[in-house]
N, CA, C and O atoms as CSV, one atom per row, in Angstrom:
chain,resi,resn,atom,element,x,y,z
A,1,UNK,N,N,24.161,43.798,36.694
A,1,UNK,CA,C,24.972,44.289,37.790
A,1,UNK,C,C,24.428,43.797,39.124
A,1,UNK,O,O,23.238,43.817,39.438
A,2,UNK,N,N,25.518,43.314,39.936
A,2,UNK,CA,C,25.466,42.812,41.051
A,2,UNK,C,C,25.182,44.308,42.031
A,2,UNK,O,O,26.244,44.852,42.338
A,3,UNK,N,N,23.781,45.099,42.604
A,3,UNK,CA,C,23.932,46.355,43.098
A,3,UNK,C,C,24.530,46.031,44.503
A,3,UNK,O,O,25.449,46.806,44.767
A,4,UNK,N,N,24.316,45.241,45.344
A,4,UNK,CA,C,24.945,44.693,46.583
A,4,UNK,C,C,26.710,45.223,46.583
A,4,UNK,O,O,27.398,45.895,47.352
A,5,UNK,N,N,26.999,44.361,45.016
A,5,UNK,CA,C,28.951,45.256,44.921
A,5,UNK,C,C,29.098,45.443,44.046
A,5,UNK,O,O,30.106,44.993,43.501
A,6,UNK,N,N,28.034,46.362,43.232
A,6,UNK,CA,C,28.490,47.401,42.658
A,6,UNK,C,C,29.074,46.952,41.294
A,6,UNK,O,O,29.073,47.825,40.426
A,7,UNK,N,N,29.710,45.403,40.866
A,7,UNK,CA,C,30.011,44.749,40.156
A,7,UNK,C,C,29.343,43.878,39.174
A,7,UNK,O,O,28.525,43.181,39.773
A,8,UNK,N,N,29.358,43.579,37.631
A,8,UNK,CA,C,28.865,42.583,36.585
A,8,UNK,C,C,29.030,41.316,37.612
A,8,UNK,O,O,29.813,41.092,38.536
A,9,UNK,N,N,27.871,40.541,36.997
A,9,UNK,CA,C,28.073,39.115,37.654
A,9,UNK,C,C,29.438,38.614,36.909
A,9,UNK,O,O,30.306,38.439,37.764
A,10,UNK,N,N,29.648,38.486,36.322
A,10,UNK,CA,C,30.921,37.768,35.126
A,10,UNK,C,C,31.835,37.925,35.976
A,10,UNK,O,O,32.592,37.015,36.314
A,11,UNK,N,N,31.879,39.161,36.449
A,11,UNK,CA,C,33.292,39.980,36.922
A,11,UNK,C,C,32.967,39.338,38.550
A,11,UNK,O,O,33.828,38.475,38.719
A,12,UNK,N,N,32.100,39.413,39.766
A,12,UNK,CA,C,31.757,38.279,40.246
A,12,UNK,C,C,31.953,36.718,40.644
A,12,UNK,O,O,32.156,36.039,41.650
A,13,UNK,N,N,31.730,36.526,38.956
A,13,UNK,CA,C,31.966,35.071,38.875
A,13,UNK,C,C,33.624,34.615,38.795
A,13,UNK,O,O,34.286,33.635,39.138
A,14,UNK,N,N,33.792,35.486,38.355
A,14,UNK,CA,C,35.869,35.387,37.998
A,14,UNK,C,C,35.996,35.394,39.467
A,14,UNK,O,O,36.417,34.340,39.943
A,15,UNK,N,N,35.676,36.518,40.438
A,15,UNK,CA,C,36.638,36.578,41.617
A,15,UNK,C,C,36.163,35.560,42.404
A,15,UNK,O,O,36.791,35.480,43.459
A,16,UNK,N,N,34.813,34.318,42.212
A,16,UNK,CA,C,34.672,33.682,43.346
A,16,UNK,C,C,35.426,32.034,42.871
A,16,UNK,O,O,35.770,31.158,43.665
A,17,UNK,N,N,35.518,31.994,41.498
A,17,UNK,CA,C,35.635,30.868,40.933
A,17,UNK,C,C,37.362,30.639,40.598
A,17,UNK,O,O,37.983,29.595,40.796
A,18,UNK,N,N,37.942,31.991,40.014
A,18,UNK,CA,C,39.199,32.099,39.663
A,18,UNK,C,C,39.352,31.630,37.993
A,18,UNK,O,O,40.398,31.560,37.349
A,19,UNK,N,N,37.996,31.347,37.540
A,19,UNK,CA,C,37.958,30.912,35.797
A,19,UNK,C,C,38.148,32.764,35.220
A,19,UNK,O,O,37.667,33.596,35.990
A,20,UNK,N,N,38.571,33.093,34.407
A,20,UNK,CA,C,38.590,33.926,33.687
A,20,UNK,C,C,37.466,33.893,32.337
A,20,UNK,O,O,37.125,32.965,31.604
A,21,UNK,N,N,37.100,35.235,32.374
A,21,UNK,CA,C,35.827,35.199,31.503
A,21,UNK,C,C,35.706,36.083,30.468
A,21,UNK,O,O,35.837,37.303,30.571
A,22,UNK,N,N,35.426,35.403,29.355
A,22,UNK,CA,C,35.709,37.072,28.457
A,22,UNK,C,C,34.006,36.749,27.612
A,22,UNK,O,O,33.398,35.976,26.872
A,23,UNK,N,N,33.886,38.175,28.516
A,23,UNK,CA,C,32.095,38.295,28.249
A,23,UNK,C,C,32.081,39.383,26.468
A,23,UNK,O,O,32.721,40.273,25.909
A,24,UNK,N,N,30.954,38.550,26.263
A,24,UNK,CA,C,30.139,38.831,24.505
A,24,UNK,C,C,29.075,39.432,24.847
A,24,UNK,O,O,28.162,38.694,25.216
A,25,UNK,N,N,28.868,40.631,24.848
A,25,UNK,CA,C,27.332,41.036,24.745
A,25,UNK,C,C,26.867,41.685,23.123
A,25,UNK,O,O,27.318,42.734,22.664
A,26,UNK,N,N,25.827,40.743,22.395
A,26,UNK,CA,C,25.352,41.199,21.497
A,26,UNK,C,C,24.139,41.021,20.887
A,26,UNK,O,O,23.277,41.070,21.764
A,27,UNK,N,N,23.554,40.800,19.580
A,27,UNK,CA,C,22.206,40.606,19.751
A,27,UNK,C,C,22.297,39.223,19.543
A,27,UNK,O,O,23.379,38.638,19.496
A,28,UNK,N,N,20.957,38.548,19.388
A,28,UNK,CA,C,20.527,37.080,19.410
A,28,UNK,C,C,21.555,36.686,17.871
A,28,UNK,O,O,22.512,35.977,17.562
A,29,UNK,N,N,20.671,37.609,17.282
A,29,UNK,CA,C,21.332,37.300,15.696
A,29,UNK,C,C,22.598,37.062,15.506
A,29,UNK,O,O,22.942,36.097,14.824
A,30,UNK,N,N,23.618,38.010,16.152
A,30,UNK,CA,C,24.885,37.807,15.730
A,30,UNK,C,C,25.445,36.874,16.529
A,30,UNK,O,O,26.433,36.244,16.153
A,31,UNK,N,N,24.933,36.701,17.603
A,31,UNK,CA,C,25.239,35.646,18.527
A,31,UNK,C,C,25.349,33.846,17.996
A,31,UNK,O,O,26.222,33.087,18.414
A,32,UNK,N,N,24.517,33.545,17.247
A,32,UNK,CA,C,23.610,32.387,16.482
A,32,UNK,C,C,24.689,32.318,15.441
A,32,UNK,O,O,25.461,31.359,15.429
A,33,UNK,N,N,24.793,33.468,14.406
A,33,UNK,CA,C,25.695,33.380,13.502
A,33,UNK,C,C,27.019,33.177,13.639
A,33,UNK,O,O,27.614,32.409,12.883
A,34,UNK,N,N,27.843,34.073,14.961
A,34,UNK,CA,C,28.796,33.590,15.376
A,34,UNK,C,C,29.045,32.431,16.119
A,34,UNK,O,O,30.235,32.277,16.395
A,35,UNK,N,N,28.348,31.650,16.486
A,35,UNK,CA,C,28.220,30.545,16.825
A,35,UNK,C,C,28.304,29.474,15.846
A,35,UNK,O,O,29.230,28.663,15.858
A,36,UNK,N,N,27.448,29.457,15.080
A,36,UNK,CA,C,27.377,28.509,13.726
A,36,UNK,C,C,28.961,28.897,12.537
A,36,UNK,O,O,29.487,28.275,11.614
A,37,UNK,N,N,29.113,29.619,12.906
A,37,UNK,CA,C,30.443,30.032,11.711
A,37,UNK,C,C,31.742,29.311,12.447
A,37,UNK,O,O,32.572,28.672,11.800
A,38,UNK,N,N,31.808,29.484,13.804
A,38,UNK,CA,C,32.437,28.859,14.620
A,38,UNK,C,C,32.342,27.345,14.794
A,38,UNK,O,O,33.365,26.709,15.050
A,39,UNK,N,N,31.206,26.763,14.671
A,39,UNK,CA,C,30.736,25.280,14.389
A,39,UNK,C,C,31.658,24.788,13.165
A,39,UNK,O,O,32.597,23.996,13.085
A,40,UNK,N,N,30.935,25.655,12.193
A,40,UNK,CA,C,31.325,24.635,10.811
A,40,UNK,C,C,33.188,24.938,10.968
A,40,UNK,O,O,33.829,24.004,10.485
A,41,UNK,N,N,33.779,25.711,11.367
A,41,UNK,CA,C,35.164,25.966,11.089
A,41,UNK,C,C,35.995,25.150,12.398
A,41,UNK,O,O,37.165,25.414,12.672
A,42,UNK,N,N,35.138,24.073,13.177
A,42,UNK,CA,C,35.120,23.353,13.834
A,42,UNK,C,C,36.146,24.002,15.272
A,42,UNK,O,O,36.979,23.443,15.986
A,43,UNK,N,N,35.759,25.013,15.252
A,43,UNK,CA,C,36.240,26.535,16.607
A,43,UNK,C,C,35.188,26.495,17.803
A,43,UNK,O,O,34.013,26.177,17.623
A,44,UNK,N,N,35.753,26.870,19.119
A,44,UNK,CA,C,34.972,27.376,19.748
A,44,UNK,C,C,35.224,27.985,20.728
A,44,UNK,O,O,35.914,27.407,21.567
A,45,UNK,N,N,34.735,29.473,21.019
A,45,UNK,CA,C,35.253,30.377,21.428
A,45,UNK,C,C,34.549,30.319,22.598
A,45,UNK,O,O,35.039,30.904,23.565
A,46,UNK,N,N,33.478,29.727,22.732
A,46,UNK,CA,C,32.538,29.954,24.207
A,46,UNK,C,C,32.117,28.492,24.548
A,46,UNK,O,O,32.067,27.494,23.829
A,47,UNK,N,N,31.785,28.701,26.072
A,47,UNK,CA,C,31.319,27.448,26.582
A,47,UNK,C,C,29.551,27.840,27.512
A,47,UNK,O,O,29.005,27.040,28.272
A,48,UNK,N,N,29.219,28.678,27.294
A,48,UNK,CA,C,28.088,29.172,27.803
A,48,UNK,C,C,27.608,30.474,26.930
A,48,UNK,O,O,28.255,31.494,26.693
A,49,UNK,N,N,26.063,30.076,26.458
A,49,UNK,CA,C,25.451,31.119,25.658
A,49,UNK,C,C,23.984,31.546,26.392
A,49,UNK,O,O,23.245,30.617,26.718
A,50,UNK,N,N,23.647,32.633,26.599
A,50,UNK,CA,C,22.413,33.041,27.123
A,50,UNK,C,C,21.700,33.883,25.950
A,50,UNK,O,O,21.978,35.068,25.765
A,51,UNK,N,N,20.656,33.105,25.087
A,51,UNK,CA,C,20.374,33.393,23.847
A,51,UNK,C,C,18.738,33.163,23.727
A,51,UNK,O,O,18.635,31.975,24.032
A,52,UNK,N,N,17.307,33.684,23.431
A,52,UNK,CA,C,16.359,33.446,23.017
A,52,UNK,C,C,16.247,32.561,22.050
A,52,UNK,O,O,15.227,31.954,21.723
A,53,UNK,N,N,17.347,32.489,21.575
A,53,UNK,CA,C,17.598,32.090,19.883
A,53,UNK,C,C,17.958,30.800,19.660
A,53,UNK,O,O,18.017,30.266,18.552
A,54,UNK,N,N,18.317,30.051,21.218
A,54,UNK,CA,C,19.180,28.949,21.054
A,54,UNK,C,C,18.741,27.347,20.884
A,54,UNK,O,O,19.299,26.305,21.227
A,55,UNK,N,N,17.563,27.611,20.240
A,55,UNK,CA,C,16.858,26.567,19.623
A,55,UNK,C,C,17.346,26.800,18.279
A,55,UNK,O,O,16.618,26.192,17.495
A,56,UNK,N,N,18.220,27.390,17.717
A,56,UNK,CA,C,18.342,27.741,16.218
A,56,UNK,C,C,19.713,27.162,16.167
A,56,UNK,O,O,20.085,26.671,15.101
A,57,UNK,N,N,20.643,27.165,17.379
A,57,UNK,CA,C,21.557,26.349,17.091
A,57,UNK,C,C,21.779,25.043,16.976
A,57,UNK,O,O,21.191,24.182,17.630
A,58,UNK,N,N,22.932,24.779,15.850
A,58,UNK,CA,C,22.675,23.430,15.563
A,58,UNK,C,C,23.040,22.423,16.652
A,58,UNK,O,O,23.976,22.758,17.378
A,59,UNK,N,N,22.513,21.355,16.865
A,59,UNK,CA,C,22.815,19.958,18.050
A,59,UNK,C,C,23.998,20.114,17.766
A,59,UNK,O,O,24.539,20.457,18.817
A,60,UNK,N,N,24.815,20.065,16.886
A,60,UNK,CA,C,26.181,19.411,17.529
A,60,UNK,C,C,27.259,20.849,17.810
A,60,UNK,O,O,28.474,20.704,17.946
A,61,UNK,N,N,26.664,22.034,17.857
A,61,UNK,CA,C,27.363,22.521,18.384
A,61,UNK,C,C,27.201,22.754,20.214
A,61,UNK,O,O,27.984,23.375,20.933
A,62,UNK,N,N,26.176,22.175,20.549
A,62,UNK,CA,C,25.502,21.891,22.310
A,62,UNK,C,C,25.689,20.610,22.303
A,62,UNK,O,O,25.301,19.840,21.424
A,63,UNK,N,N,26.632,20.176,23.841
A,63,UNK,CA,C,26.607,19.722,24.445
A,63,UNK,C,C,25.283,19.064,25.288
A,63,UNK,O,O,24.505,19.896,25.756
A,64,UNK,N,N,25.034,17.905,25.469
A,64,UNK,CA,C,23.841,17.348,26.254
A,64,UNK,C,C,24.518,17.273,28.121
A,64,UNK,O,O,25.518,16.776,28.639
A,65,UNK,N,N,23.024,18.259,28.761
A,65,UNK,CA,C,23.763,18.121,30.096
A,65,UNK,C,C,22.523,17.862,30.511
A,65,UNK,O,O,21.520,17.804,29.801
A,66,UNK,N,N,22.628,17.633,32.218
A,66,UNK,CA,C,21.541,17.914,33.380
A,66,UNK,C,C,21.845,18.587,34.337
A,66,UNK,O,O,22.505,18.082,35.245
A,67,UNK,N,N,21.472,19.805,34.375
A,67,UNK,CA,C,21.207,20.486,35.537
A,67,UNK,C,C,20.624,19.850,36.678
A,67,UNK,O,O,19.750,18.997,36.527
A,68,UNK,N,N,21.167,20.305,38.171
A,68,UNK,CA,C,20.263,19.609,38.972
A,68,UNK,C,C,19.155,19.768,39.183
A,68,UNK,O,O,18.611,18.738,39.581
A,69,UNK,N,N,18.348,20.838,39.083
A,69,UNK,CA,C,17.143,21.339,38.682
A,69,UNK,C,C,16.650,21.420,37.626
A,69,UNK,O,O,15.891,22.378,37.478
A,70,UNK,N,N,16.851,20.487,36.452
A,70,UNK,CA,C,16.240,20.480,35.326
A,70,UNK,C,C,14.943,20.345,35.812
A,70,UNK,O,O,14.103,21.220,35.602
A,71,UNK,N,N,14.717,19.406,36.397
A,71,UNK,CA,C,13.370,18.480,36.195
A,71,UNK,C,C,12.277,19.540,36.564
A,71,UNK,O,O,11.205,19.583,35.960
A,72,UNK,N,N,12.666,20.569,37.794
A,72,UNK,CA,C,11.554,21.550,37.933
A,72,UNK,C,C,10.999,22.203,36.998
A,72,UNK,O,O,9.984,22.851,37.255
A,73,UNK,N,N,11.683,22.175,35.354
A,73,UNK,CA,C,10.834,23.432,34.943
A,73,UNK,C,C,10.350,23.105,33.811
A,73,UNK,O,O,11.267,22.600,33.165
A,74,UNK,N,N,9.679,23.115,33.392
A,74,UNK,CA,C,8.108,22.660,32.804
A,74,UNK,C,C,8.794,22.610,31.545
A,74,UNK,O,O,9.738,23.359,31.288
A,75,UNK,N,N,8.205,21.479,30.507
A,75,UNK,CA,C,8.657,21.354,29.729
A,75,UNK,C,C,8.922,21.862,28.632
A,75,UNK,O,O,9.944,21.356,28.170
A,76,UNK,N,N,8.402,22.771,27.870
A,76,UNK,CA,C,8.497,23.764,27.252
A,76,UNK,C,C,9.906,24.791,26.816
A,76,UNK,O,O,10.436,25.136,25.759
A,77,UNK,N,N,10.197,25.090,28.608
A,77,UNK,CA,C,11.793,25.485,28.901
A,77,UNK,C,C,12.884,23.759,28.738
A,77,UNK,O,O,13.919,23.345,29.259
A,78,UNK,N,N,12.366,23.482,28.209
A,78,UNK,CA,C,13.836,22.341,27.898
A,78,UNK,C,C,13.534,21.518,26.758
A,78,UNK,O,O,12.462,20.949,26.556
A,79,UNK,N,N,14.893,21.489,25.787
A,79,UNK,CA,C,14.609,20.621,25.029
A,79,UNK,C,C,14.595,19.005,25.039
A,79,UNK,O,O,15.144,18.204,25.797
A,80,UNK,N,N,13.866,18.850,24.054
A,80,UNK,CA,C,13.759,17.276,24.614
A,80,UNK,C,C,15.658,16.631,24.193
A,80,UNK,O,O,16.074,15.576,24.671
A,81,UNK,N,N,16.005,16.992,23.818
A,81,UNK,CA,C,17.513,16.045,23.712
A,81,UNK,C,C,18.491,16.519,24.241
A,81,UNK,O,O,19.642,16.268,23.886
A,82,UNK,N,N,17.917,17.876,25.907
A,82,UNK,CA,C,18.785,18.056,26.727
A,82,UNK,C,C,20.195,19.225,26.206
A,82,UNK,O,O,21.345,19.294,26.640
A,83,UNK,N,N,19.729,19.760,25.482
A,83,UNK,CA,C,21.305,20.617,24.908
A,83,UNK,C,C,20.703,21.895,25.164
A,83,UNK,O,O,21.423,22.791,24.723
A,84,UNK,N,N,19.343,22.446,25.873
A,84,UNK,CA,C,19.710,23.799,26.448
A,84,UNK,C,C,18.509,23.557,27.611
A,84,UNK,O,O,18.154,22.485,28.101
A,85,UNK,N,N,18.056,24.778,27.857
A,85,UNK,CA,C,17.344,25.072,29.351
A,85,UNK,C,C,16.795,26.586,29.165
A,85,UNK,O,O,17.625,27.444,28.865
A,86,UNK,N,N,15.814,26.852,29.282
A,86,UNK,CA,C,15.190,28.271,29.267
A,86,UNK,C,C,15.500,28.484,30.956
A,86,UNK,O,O,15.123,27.795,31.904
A,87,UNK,N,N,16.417,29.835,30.921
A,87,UNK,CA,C,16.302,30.666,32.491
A,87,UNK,C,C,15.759,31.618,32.572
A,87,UNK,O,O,15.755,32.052,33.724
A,88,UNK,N,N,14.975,32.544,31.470
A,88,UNK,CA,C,14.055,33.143,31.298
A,88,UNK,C,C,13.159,33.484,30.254
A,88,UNK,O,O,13.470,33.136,29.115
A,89,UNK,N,N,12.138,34.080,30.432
A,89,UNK,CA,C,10.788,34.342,29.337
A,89,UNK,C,C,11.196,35.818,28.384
A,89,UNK,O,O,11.919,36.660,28.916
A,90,UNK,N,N,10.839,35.966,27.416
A,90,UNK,CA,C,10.799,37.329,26.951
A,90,UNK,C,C,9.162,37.521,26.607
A,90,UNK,O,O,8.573,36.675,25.934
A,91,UNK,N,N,8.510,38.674,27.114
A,91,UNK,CA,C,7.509,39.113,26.857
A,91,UNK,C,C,7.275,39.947,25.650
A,91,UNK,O,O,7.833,41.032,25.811
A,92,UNK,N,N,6.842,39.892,24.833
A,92,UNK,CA,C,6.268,41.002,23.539
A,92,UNK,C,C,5.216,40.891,23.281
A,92,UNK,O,O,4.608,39.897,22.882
A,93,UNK,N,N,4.729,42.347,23.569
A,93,UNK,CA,C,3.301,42.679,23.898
A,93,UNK,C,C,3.469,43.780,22.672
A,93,UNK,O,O,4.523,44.390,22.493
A,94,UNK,N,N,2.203,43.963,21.796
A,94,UNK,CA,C,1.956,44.835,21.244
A,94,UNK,C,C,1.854,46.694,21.592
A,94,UNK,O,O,0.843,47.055,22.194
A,95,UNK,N,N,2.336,47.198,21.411
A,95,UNK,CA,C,2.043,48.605,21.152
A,95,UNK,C,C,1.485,49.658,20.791
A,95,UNK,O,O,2.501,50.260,20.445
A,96,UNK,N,N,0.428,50.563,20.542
A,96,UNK,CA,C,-0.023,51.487,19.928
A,96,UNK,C,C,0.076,52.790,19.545
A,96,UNK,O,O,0.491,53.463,20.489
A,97,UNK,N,N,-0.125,53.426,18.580
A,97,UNK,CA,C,-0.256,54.867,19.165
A,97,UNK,C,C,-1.194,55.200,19.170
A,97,UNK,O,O,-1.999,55.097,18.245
A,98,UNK,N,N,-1.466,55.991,20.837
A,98,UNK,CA,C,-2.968,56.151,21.344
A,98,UNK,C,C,-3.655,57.647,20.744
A,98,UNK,O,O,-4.753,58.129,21.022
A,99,UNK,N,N,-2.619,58.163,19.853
A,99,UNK,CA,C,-2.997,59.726,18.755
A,99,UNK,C,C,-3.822,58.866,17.535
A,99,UNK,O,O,-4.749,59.434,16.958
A,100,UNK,N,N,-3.450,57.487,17.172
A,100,UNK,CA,C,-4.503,57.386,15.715
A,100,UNK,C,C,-4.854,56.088,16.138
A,100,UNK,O,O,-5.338,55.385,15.252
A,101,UNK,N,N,-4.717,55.485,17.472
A,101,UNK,CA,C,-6.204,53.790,17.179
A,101,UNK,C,C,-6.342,54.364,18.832
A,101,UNK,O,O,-5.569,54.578,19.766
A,102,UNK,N,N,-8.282,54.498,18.487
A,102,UNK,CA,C,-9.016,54.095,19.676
A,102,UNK,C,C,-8.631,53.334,20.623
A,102,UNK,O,O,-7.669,52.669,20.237
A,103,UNK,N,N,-8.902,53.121,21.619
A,103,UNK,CA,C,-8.958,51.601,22.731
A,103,UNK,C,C,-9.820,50.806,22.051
A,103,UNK,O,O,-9.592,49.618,21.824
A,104,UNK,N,N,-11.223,51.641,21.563
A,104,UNK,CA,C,-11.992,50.370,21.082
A,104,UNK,C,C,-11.783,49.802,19.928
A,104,UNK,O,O,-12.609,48.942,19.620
A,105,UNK,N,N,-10.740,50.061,19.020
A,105,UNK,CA,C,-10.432,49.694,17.669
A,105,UNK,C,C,-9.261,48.555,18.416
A,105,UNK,O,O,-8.552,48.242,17.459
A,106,UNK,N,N,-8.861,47.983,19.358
A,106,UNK,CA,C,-8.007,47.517,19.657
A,106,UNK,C,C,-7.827,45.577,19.720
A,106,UNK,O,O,-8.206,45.039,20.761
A,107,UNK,N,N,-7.414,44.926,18.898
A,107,UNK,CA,C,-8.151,43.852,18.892
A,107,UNK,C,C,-7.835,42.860,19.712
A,107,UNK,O,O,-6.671,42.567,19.983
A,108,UNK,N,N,-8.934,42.220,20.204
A,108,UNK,CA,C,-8.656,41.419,21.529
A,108,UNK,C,C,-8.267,39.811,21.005
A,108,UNK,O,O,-8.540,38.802,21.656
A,109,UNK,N,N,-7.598,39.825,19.734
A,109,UNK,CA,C,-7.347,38.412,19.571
A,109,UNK,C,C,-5.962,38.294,18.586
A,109,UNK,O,O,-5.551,39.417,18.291
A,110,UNK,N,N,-5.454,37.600,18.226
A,110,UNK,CA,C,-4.590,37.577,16.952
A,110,UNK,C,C,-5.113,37.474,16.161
A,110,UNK,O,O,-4.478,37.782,15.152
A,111,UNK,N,N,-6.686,36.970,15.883
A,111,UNK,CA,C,-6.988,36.701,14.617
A,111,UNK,C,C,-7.583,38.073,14.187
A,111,UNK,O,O,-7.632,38.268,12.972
A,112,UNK,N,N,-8.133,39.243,15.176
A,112,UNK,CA,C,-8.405,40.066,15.019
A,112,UNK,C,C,-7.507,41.403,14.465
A,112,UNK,O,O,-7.919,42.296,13.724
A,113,UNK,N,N,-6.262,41.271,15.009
A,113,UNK,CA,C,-5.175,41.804,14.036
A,113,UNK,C,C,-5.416,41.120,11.977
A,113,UNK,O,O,-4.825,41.527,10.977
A,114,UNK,N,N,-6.167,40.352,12.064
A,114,UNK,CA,C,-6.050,39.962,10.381
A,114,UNK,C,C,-7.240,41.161,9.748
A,114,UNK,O,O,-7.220,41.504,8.566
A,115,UNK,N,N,-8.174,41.665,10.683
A,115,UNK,CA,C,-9.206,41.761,10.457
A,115,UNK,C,C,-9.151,43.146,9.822
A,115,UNK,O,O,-10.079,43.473,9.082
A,116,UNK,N,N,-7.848,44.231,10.113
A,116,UNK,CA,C,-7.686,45.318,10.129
A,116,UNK,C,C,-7.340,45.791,8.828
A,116,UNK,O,O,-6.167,46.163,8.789
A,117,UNK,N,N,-7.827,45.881,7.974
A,117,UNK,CA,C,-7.146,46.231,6.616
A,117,UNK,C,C,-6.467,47.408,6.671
A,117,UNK,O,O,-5.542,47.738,5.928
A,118,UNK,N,N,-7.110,48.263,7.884
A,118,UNK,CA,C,-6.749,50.016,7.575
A,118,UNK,C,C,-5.256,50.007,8.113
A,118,UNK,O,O,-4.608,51.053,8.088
A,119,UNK,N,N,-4.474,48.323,8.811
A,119,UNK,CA,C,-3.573,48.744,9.413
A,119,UNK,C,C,-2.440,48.085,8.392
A,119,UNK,O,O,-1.236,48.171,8.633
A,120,UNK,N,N,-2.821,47.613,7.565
A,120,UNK,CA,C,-1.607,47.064,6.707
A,120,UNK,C,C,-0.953,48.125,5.637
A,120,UNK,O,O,-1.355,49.014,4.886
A,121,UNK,N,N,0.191,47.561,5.977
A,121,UNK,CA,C,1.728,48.616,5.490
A,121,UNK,C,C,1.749,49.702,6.904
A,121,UNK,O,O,2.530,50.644,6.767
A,122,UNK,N,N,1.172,49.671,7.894
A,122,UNK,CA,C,1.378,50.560,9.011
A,122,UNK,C,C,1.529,49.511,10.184
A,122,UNK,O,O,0.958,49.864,11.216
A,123,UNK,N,N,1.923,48.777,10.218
A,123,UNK,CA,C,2.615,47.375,11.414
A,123,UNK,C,C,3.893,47.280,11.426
A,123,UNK,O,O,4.320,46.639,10.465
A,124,UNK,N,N,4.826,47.740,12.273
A,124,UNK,CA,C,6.128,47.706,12.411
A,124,UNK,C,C,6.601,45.997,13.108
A,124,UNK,O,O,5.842,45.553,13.970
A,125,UNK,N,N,7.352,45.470,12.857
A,125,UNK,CA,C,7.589,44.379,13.809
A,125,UNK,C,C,9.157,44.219,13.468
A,125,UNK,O,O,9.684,44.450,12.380
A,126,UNK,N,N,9.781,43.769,14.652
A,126,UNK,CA,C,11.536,43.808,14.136
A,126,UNK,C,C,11.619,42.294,13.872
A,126,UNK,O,O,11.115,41.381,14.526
A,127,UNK,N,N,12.650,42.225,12.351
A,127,UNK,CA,C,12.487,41.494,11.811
A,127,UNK,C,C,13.399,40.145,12.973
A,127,UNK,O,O,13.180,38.935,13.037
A,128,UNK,N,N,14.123,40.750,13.522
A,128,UNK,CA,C,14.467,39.653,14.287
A,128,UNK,C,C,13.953,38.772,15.389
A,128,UNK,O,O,14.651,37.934,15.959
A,129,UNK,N,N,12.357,39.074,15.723
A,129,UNK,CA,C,11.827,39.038,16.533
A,129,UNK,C,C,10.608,37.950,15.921
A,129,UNK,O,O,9.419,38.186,15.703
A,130,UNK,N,N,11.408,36.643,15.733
A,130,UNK,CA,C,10.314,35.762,15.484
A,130,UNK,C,C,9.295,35.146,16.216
A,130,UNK,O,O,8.458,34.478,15.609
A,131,UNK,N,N,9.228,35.298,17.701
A,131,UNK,CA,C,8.732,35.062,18.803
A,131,UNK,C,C,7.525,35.286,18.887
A,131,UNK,O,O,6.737,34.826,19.712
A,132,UNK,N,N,7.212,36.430,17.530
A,132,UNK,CA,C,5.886,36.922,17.777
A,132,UNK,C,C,4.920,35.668,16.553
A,132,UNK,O,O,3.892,35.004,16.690
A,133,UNK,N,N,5.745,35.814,15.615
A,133,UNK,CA,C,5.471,34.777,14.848
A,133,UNK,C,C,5.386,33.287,14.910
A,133,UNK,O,O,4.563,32.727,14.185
A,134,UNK,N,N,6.360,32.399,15.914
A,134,UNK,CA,C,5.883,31.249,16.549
A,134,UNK,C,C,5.037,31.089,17.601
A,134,UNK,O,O,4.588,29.975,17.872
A,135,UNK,N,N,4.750,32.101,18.254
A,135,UNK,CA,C,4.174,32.029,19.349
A,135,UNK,C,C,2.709,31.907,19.157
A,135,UNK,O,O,2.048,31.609,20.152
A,136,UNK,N,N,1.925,32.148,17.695
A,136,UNK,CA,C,1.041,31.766,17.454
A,136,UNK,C,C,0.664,30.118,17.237
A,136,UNK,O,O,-0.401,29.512,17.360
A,137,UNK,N,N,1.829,29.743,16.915
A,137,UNK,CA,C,1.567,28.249,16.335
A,137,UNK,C,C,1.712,27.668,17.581
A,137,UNK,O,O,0.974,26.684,17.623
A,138,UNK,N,N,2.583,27.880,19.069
A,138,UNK,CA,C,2.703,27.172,19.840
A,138,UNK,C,C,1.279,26.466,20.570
A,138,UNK,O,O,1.393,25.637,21.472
């Protein structure tokens, strides 16, 4: 929400542009899937996706562009064959409950999470949330 007027950017973007917009809000997952189902049935319902996920879609359903500000942002946020652009980070930081682990039981590494036997089958992680899982290999 735009708090200045009170208005969605989308809704915003319609009154400055005059494009009509029919906004999708859902999770990464269904987003990806509806996207790809839409690919292969050679459909397409959208022309802009804002997705964590959108390294999972396939090349030929993205378009290759350049932003005029591509070049500012570090490489990481862009793929190398140009079909998306990171406009923001998602942070996931671990959690505790401070009723059954110490501060000092708290481990200051990833490899130190291996170390914990007392915590396995008691680690929640959402399964859609692979971020936590590549982000080691990066």
């Amino acid at each position: 929400m735009n708090e200045q007027e009170g208005l969605p950017l989308w809704k915003l973007f319609e009154d400055a542009t005059g494009i009509k917009v029919s906004y999708v809000r859902s999770s990464d997952s269904i987003i990806v899937s509806r996207i790809g189902m839409e690919n292969r049935a050679r459909q397409r319902s959208w022309d802009l996706a804002v997705t964590t996920t959108v390294n999972r879609l396939p090349d030929d359903a993205l378009l290759q562009f350049d932003p005029p500000l591509a070049h500012d942002l570090i490489p990481q946020a862009r793929d190398p064959n140009r079909r998306w652009y990171g406009v923001y980070a998602n942070y996931n930081t671990p959690a505790y409950n401070t009723k059954l682990v110490k501060t000092s039981a708290l481990p200051k590494s990833y490899e130190e999470f291996l170390g914990h036997n007392d915590w396995v089958g008691k680690v929640a992680l959402d399964d859609t949330d692979d971020e936590w899982l590549s982000a080691r290999r990066r």
